[in-house]
C-alpha positions as CSV (number, residue, x, y, z in Angstrom):
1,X,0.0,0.0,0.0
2,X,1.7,3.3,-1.3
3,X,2.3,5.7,1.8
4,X,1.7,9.1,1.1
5,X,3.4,12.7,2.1
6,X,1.0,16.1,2.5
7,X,1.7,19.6,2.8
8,X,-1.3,21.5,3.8
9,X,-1.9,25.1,3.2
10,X,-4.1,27.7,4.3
11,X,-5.9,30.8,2.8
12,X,-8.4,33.5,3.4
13,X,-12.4,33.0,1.8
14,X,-12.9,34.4,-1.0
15,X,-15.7,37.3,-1.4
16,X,-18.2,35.5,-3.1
17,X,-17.1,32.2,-0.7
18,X,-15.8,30.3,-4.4
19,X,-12.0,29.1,-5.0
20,X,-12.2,30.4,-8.5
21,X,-9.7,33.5,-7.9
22,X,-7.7,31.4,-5.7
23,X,-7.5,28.7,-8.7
24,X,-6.6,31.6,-11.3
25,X,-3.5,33.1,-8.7
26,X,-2.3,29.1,-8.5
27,X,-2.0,29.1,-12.9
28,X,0.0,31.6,-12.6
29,X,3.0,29.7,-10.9
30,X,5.3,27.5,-13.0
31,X,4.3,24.1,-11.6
32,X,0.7,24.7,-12.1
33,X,0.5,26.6,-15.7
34,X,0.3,24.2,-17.9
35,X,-1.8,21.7,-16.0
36,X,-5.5,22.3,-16.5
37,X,-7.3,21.9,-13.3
38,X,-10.5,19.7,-13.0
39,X,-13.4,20.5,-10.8
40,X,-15.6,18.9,-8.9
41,X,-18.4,19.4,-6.2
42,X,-18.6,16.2,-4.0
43,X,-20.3,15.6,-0.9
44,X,-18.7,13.9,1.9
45,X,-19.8,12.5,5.3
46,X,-17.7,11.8,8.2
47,X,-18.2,8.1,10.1
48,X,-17.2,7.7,13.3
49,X,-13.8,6.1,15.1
50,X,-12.5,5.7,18.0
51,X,-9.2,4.1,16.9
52,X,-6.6,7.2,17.0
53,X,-5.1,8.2,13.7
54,X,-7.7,7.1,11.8
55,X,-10.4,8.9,9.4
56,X,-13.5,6.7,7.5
57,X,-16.1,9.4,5.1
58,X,-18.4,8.3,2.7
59,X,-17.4,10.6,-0.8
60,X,-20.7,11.1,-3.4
61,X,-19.8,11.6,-7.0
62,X,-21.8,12.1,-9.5
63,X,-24.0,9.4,-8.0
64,X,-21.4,7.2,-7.1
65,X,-20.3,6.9,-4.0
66,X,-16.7,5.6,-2.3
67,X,-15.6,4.5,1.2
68,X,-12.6,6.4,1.9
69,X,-10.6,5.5,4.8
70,X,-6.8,7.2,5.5
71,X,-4.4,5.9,8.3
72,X,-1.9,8.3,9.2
73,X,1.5,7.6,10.1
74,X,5.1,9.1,12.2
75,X,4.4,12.1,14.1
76,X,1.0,14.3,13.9
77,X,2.5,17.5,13.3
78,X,0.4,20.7,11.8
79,X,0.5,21.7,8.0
80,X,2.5,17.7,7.2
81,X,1.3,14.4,7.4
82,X,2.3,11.2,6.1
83,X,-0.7,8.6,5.6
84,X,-1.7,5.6,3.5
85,X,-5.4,5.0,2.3
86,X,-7.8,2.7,1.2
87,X,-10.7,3.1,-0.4
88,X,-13.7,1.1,-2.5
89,X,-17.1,2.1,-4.1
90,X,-20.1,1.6,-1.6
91,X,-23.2,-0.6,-3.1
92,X,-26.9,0.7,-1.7
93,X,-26.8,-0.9,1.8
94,X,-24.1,1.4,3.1
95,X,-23.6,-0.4,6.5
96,X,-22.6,-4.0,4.1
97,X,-20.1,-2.0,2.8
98,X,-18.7,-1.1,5.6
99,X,-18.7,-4.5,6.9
100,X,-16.9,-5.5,2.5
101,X,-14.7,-3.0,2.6
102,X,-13.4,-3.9,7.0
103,X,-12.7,-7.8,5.7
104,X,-11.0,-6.6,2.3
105,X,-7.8,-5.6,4.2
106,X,-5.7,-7.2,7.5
107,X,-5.2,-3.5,8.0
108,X,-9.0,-3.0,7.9
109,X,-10.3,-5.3,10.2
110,X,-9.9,-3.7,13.8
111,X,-9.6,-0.1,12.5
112,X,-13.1,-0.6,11.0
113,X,-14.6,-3.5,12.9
114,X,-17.2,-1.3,14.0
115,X,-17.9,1.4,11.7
116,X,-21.0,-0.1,10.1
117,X,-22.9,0.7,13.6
118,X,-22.9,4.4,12.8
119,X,-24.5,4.9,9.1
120,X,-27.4,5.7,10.1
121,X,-31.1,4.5,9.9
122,X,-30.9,4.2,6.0
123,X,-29.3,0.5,6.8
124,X,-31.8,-1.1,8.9
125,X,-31.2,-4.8,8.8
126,X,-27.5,-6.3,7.4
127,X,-27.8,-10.0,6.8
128,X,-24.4,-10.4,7.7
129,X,-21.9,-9.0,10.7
130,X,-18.5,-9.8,11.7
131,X,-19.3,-13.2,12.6
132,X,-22.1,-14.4,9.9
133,X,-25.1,-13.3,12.1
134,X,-28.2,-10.7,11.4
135,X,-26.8,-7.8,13.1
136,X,-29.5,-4.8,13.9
137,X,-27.6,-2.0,13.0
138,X,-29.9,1.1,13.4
139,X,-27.6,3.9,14.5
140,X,-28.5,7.5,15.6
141,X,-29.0,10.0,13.3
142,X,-25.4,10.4,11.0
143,X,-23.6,13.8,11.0
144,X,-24.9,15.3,7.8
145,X,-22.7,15.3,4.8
146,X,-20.3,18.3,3.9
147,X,-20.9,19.6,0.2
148,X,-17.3,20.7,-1.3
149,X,-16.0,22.3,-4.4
150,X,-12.6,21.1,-5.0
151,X,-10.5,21.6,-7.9
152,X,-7.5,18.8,-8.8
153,X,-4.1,19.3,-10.3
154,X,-1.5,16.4,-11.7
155,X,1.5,18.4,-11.3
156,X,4.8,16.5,-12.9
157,X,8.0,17.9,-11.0
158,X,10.2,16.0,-12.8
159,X,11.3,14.3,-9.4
160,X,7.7,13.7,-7.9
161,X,4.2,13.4,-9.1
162,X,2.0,15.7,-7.2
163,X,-1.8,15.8,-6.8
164,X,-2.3,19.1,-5.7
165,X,-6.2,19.7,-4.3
166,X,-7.7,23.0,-4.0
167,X,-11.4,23.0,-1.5
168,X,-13.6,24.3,0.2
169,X,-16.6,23.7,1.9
170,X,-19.1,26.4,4.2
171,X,-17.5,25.3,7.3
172,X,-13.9,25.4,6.4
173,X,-11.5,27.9,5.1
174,X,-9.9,26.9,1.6
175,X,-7.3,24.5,1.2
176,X,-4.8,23.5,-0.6
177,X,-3.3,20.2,-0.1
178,X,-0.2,18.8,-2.3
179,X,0.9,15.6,-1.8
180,X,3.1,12.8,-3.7
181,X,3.9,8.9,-3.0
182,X,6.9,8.7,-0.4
183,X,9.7,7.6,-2.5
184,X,13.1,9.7,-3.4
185,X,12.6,13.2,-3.9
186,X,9.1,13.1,-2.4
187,X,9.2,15.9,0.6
188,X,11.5,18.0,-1.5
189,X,9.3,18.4,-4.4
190,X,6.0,19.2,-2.0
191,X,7.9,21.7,0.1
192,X,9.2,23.3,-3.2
193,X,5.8,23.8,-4.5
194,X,4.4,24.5,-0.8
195,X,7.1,27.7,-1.1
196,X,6.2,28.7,-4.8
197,X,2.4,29.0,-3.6
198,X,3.5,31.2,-0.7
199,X,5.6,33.2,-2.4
200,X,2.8,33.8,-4.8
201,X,-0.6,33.5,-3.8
202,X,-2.1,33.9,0.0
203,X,-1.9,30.5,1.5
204,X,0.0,29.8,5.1
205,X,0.6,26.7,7.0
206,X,-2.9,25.2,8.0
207,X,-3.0,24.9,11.9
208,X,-3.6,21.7,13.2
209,X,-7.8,20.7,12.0
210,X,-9.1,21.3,15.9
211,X,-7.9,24.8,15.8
212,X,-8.5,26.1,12.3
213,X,-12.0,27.9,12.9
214,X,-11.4,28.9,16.6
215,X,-11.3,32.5,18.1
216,X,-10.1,31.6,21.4
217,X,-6.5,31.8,22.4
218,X,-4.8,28.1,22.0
219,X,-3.0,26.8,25.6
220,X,-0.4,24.2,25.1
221,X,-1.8,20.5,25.3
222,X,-0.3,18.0,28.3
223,X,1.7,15.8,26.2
224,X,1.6,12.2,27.3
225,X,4.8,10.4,25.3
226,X,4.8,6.5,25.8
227,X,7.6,5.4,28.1
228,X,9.2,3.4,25.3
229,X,9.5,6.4,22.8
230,X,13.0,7.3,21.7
231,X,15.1,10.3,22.2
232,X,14.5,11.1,18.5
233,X,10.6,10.4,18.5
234,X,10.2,12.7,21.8
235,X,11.9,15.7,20.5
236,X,9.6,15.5,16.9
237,X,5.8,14.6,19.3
238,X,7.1,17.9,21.3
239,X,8.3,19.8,18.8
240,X,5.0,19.3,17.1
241,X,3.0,20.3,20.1
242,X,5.0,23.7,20.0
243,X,3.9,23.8,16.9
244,X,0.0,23.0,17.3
245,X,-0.2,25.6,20.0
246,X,1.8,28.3,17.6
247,X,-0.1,27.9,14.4
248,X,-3.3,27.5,16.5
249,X,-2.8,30.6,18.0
250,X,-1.5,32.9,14.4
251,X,-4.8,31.4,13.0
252,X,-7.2,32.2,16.1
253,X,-5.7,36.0,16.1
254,X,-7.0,36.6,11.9
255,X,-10.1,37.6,13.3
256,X,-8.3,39.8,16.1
257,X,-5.3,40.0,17.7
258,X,-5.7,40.4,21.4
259,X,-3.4,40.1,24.5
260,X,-3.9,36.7,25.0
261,X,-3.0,35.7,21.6
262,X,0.2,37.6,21.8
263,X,0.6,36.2,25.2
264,X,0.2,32.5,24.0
265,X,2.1,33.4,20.9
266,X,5.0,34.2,23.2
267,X,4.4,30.8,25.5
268,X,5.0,28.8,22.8
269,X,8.5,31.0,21.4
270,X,9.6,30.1,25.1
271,X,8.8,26.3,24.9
272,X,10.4,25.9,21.8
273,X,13.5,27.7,22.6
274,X,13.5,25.6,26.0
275,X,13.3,22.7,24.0
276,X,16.0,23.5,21.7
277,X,18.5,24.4,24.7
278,X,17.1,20.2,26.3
279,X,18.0,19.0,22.7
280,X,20.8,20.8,21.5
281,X,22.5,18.3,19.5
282,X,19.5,17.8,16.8
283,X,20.0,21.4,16.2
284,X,21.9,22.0,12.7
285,X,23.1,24.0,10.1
286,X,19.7,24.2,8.0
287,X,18.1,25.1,11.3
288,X,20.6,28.0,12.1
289,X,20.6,29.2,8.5
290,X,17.0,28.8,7.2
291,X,14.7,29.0,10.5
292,X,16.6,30.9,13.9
293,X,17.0,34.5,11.8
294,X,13.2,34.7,10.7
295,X,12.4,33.3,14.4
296,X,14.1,35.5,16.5
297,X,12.9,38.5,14.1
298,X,9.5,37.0,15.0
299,X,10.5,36.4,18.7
300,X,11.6,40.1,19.5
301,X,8.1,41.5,18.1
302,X,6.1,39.3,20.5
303,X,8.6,39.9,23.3
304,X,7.7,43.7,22.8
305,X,4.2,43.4,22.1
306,X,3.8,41.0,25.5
307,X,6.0,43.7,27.7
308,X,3.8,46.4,27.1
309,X,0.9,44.9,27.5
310,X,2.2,43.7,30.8
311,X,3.2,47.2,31.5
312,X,0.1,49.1,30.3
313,X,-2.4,46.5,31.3
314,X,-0.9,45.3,34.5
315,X,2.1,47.6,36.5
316,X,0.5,51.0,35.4
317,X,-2.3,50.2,36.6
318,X,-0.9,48.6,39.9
319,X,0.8,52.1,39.9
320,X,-2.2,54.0,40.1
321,X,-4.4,51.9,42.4
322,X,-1.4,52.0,45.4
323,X,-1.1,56.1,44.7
324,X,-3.5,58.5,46.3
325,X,-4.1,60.0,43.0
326,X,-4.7,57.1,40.6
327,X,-6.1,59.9,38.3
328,X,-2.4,61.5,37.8
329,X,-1.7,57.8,36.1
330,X,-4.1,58.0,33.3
331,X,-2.0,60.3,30.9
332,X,0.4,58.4,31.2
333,X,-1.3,54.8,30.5
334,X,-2.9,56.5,27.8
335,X,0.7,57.2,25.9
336,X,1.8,53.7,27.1
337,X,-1.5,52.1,25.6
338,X,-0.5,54.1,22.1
339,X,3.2,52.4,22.3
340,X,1.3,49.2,23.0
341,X,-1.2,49.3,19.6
342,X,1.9,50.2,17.7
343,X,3.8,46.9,19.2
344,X,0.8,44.7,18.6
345,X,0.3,46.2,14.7
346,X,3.7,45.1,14.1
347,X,3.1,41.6,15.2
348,X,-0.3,41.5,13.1
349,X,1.9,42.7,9.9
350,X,4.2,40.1,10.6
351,X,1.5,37.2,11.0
352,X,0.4,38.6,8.0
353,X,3.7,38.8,6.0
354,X,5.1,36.8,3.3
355,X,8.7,36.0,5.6
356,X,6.2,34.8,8.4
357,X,4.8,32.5,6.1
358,X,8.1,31.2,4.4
359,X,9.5,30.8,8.6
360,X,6.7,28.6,9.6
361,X,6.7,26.1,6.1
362,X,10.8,26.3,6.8
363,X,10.1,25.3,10.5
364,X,7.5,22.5,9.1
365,X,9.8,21.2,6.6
366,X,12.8,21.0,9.0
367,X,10.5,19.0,11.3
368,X,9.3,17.0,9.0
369,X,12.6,16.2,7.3
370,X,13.8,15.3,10.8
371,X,11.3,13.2,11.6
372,X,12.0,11.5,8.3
373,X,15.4,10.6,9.3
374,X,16.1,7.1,10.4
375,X,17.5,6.7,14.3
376,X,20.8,5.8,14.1
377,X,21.3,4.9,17.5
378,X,17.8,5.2,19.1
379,X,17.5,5.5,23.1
380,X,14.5,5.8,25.0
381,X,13.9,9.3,26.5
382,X,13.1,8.5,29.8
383,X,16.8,8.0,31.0
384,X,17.2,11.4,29.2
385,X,14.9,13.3,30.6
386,X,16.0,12.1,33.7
387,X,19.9,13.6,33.7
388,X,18.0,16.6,32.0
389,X,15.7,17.0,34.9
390,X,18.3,16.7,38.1
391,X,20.9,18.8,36.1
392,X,17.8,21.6,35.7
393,X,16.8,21.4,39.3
394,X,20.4,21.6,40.7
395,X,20.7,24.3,39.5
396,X,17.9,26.6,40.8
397,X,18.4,24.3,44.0
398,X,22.1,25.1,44.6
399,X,22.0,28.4,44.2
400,X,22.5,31.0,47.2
401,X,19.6,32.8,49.4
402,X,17.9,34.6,46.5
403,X,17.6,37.7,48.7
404,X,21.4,37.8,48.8
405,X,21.7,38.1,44.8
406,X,21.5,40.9,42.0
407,X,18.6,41.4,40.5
408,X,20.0,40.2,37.4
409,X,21.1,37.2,39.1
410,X,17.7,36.4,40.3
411,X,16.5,37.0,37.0
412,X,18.9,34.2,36.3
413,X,17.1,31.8,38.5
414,X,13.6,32.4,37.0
415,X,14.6,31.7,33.7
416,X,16.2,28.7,34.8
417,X,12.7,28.0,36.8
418,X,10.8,28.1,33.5
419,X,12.9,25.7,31.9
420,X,12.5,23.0,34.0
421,X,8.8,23.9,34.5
422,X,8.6,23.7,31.0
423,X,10.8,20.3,30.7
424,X,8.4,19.1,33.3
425,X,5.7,19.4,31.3
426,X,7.3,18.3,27.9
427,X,8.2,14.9,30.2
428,X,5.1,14.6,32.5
429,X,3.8,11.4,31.4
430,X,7.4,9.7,33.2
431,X,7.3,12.1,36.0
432,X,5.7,10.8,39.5
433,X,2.6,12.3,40.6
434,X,4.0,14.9,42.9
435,X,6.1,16.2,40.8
436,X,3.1,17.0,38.5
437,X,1.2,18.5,40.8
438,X,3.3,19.7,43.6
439,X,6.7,20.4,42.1
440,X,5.8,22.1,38.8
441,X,2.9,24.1,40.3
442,X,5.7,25.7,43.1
443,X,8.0,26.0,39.7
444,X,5.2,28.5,38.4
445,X,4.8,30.4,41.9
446,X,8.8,30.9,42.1
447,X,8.4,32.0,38.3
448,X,5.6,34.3,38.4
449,X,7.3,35.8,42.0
450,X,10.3,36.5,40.6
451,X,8.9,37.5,37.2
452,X,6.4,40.5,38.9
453,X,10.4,42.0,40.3
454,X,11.6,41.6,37.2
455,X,7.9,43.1,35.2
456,X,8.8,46.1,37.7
457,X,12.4,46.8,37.1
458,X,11.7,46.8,32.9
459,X,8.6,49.3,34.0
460,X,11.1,51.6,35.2
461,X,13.5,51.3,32.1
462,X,9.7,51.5,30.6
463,X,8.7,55.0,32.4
464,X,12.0,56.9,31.7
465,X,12.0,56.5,27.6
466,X,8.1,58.2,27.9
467,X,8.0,61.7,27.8
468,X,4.6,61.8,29.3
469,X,6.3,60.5,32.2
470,X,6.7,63.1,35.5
471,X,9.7,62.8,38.1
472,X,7.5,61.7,40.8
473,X,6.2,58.9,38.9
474,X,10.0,58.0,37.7
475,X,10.6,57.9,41.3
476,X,7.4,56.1,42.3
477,X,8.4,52.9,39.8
478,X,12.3,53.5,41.2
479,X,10.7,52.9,44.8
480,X,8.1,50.0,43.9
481,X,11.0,48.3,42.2
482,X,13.3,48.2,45.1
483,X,10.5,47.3,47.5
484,X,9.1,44.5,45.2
485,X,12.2,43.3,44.6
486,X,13.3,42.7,48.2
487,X,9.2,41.1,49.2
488,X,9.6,39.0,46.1
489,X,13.0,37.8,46.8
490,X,11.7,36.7,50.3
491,X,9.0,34.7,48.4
492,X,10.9,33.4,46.0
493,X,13.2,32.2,48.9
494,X,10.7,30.1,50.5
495,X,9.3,29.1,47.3
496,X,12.7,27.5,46.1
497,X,13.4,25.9,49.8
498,X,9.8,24.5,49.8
499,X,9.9,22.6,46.6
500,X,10.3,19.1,46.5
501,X,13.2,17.2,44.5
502,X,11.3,15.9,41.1
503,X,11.9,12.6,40.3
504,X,10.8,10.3,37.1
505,X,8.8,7.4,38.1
506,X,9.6,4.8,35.0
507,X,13.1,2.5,35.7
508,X,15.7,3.1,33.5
């Protein structure tokens, strides 16, 4: 069974809700000119499963209709997939199908086993199940179908052969999907055409499907890695987590960008970066030359954006409410709130820019290409993340009483807090219980202690480049720093002292 490879991409609706314009932008690129596209409206129908990583639809054709079911394989990772199918035409009774097409193929039979249970009413009675007996297989009321235009491509690359699918349906944005049979020269000629259609037409990354039509501000996922994974297979499930909760998040803000989008935006810049210092040796040349540049560009716009929200939203404010005159505050958040909208613009250009959109398919490609690779000397994680973890804590834990250090140094320590908390996170499902629930919640006290001294010291640095700014209130975020410092130092202190050793639970 031919295994196949996927690039999906991303663009706006169309005025009129059609892909016609989209279709005429996508002629104009080389690989696409002189292949006419085909069109087609089909109507397709989700069934149920409960068996992860796989997807069973009923397609309708002119008429004719086809059992589609697609298993997909490695790493789920947004915008990239690797998957083999099956598929066969479905006769009237839609459930004996179901039961055909399940005993056609070893790879069928437990995958599918079940699916004829959930076609609906229109089946009624199927002479034969699974095991040669009258099954009753009236079902509840089937999802209704989703009506699609879609318009095909055979593009030749010389190297690959491409079927590149354009669709869209009333529930989904369009889509463009390119994929090729995995064999030599497969990911390089999808991720070559993936760039030519972002260099020239407005298609992005797709985030992963469960995010693509939300508003809402994407958190990162608990990750639960089997025990047995390698080295190599942790890094790509976590790396593609990053991922989900960063594409989730650029595609949630197109309807708006607000704080919380910038905020998570920022999260997931922070657990990647940990998880590139936990992982240093995957790191190469392609990554330092084709991805860090266009992510640290990206990086320094959210870290700006995020400080002044902080600033505006959060110590102003605290400024004013502590002051006997919170009204003498107000010009000043107001000019604060204008350096803020500017910061936030910046980000929604880049989100919105053609170098954003060539980072995150560079990022995806890298990924995938990684993930691609064969492990040459695989190891399982766990005895990893174990030396990673004790080298992480000993060093928050050996440091000296926090209320004895520079504020730089304590800013040290919380950055050194965050990466374990995050490392906790990325390795949870081999940590012990208490280290999930006691350890890493006193991780993000001690951060979020020593972070408010450290929000306070930038505010200063913040209040003396405004002009708006008066000497007393200079002085008032001069004082607040110093005292916050010292009171947060003293938390911090008991904090650190208070937390519990964390210790991974599987035997190495």
């Amino acid at each position: 069974m031919t295994v196949w490879v996927e690039v999906t991409l991303q663009s706006h609706r169309s005025e009129d809700g059609s892909i016609g314009a989209l279709a005429g932008q996508l002629q104009r690129i080389a690989a696409f000119a002189d292949m006419p596209g085909v069109g087609m409206r089909i109507t397709t129908r989700d069934i149920p499963l409960k068996v992860p990583r796989w997807r069973l639809s009923v397609d309708t054709l002119d008429g004719g209709r086809t059992l589609c079911a697609v298993q997909e394989e490695g790493i789920p990772m947004p915008g990239f997939t690797r998957y083999r199918t099956f598929a066969r035409s479905a006769g009237e009774d839609l459930a004996a199908s179901l039961i055909e097409f399940a005993q056609s193929d070893d790879a069928l039979r437990g995958p599918l086993a079940k699916a004829y249970r959930h076609v609906g009413p229109e089946t009624g009675v199927t002479p034969e199940g699974g095991d040669g007996e009258t099954v009753d297989v009236a079902a509840p009321e089937p999802p209704p179908g989703r009506e699609i235009e879609r318009i095909e491509w055979r593009i030749d690359t010389g190297g690959a052969d491409i079927l590149a699918t354009l669709e869209t349906s009333e529930e989904e944005l369009p889509a463009l999907r390119l994929a090729a049979p995995s064999v030599n020269g497969a990911l390089d000629a999808v991720f070559r055409v993936a760039g030519e259609v972002i260099d020239a037409a407005p298609f992005f990354i797709a985030p992963d499907e469960t995010h693509e039509s939300e508003t809402e501000a994407v958190h990162a996922q608990k990750l639960d890695l089997p025990s047995k994974a390698t080295r190599r297979e942790a890094f790509a499930a976590i790396a593609a987590s990053v991922a989900e909760q960063w594409f989730g998040n650029a595609a949630a803000s197109r309807a708006g960008l607000g704080d919380e989008h910038v905020h998570q935006l920022r999260v997931a810049q922070r657990r990647l970066k940990t998880l590139l210092k936990l992982f240093r040796d995957y790191i190469d040349d392609a990554w330092h030359t084709h991805i860090a540049p266009d992510l640290k560009w990206f990086g320094d716009l959210l870290g700006d954006a995020r400080d002044w929200d902080v600033f505006t939203d959060k110590t102003l404010t605290a400024y004013a409410d502590a002051d006997d005159s919170a009204e003498r505050w107000q010009t000043l958040i107001a000019a604060a709130d204008v350096k803020r909208r500017v910061a936030r613009d910046k980000v929604r250009d880049a989100l919105a820019s053609k170098r954003y959109a060539r980072l995150t398919l560079a990022f995806v490609e890298w990924l995938a290409r990684f993930a691609s690779h064969d492990d040459e000397s695989p190891a399982r994680f766990v005895s990893y993340a174990e030396k990673r973890i004790r080298k992480d804590y000993r060093r928050i834990a050996r440091v000296p009483d926090l209320v004895s250090l520079e504020p730089h140094e304590r800013h040290r320590v919380r950055i050194h807090a965050k990466r374990l908390r995050y490392a906790l996170e990325f390795f949870r499902s081999v940590t012990s219980r208490r280290t999930r629930d006691d350890t890493a919640k006193r991780l993000g006290e001690l951060q979020t202690v020593l972070g408010e001294a450290n929000d306070a010291a930038v505010a200063a640095d913040r209040l003396a480049s405004i002009p708006e700014a008066s000497d007393y209130q200079r002085g008032f975020a001069r004082a607040w720093g110093a005292a916050a410092a010292q009171k947060d130092a003293q938390e911090g202190e008991r904090l650190l002292r208070s937390m519990r050793r964390p210790r991974v639970k599987v035997p190495i």
